[in-house]
C-alpha positions, 0 to 999 in steps of 0.5 A: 612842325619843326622837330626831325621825324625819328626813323626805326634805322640804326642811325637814329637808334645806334646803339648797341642792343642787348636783352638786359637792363642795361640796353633797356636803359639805353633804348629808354635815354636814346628815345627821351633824347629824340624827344627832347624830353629832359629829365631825372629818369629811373628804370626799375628792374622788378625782374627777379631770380626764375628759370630762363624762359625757353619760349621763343617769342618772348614780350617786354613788359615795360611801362611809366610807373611814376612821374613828376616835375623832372622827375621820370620811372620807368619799370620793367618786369620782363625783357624779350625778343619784340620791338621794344624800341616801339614800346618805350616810344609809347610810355615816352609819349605818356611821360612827356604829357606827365611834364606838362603845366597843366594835366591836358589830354588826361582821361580824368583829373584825379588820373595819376598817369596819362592814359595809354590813348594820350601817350600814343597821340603824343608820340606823333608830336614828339616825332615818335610816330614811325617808331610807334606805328610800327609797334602798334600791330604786328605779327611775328613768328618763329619756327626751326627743326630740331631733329626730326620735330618741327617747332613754330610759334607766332602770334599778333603783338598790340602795343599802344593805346591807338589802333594802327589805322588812327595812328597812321592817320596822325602820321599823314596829317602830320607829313602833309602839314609840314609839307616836306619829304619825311624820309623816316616814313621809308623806315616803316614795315610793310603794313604800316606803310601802306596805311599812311600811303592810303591817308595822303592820298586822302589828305592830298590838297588838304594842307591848308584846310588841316593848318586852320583845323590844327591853328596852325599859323606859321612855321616855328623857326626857333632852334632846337636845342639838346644835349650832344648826347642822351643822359643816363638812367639811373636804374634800381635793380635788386638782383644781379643780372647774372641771378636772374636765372637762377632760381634759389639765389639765397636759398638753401639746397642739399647735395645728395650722392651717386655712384659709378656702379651701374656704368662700372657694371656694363663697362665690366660686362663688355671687358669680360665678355671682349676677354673671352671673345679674344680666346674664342672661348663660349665658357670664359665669354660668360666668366668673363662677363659674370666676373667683369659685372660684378668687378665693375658694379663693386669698383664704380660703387666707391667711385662717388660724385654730387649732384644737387638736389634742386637742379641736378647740377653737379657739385663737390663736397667743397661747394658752398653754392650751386653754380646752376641754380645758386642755392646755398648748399647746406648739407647732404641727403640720400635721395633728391626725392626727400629735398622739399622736406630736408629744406623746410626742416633746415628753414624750421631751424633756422628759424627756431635758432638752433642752427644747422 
């Protein structure tokens, strides 16, 4: 009835957003700040050491893990390209229920956790509603051309434990109850917008009739304090962010040898055959070529360089760790295809003790 009703715009959302846990954390503490929900929060980084997804639609899998008094964690497996803002209001919504005195709007007693229906009811309350509804249903897509392939991806996203038209429902009653322009409603997307326009037209003249519904019997005009400014998360991490992409942190890889002596042959073949081009000779053309591949195959032969085994990355000698994958290079072996076996004997090794 009193609180200010968040808007999904970058004044009520000012921060900077990068896909890490870092701007995880900070959407997290800027919505508990909307919320006026104080507490100890936590953000558990379960993400570990993988090759980087190359889908373009990517998901956030963040949810409540655990609460208690003053006491909020919140765990996150993967970061993406949605609206995350949108999910966290919907976990906030259970986390708030969680600090409750008494275990209301929980689908049962023994329940550890608010269910996700509760959490969203209770992000209207909060005034999360906007930011909710607008993550309840979506469609997004994706789509570019790169070269002479066309690549498209789209899909449907749910988030929440209402469907849009109920939670819409809770918005308008909530806007016609109060009885004031609620300017965050402009904020909605194109859909959600017109469910809550739909319901006000509905509830039109009803405002009264929902006041005695709700028990609503006045305003409360009592001051709403907060901080100046939302409060750190804590956050639990362990990787390094930096390691997430790359795959064999800590384990060990092999470098394998390769030479120049194929290029070395062609670059011979093309200088013999220009040498006897140049003297308009068919003869020195075919010496030419005949000595140049020979000559090239034999210098680029000593000319070697490294690879990783793991990933293809090249190395040197000098290297300790793979700046690609980041295994730990523990020795050299002749053919990458042999890599698996080579790492499982070198881990029997170690194991048994006897070392390298």
């Amino acid at each position: 009835m009193h609180g200010p009703v968040v808007a999904a715009s970058a004044r009520d959302y000012p921060d900077r957003w990068e896909p890490n846990r870092a701007g995880v954390a900070r959407v997290i503490a800027r919505t508990l700040w909307h919320a006026h929900l104080d507490a100890s929060v936590t953000l558990e980084d379960l993400r570990g050491p993988k090759w980087a997804d190359r889908s373009r639609l990517q998901r956030t899998h963040l949810e409540l893990a655990a609460a208690s008094p003053g006491k909020l964690v919140f765990a996150v497996s993967k970061i993406g390209n949605d609206n995350v803002a949108g999910t966290v209001a919907h976990e906030v919504g259970r986390a708030f229920i969680t600090q409750l005195p008494a275990a209301a709007f929980r689908s049962a007693p023994d329940s550890p956790l608010p269910d996700p229906e509760a959490g969203t009811i209770a992000t209207v309350y909060l005034g999360l509603g906007v930011i909710a509804l607008n993550a309840a249903r979506y469609r997004r897509a994706h789509g570019e051309i790169i070269g002479r392939s066309a690549y498209h991806e789209h899909e449907i996203v749910e988030t929440g434990g209402l469907a849009p038209q109920d939670l819409a429902l809770l918005l308008a009653v909530q806007a016609t109850v109060r009885d004031d322009v609620l300017t965050a409603l402009d904020t909605l997307e194109k859909e959600p917008a017109e469910l809550v326009a739909k319901w006000l037209d509905i509830l039109d003249d009803h405002e009264d009739e929902l006041r005695e519904m709700l028990g609503v019997t006045g305003d409360d005009e009592r001051p709403i304090e907060r901080p100046a400014k939302p409060a750190d998360v804590t956050i639990d991490a362990s990787h390094d962010e930096g390691d997430l992409h790359r795959p064999n942190v800590g384990r060990p890889v092999f470098r394998y040898p390769e030479t120049r002596s194929v290029t070395g042959g062609l670059l011979g073949v093309i200088a013999g055959f220009g040498i006897g081009l140049a003297t308009m000779s068919p003869p020195m053309m075919g010496i030419g070529s005949a000595v140049g591949v020979v000559g090239g195959y034999v210098v680029g032969r000593r000319k070697r360089y490294f690879r990783c085994a793991s990933c293809g990355n090249f190395v040197t000698p000098d290297h300790t760790t793979c700046s690609m994958c980041g295994g730990n290079l523990v020795g050299e072996i002749k053919d990458p295809r042999h890599r698996l076996d080579a790492e499982e004997e070198y881990e029997q090794r170690q194991v048994s003790g006897r070392g390298p």
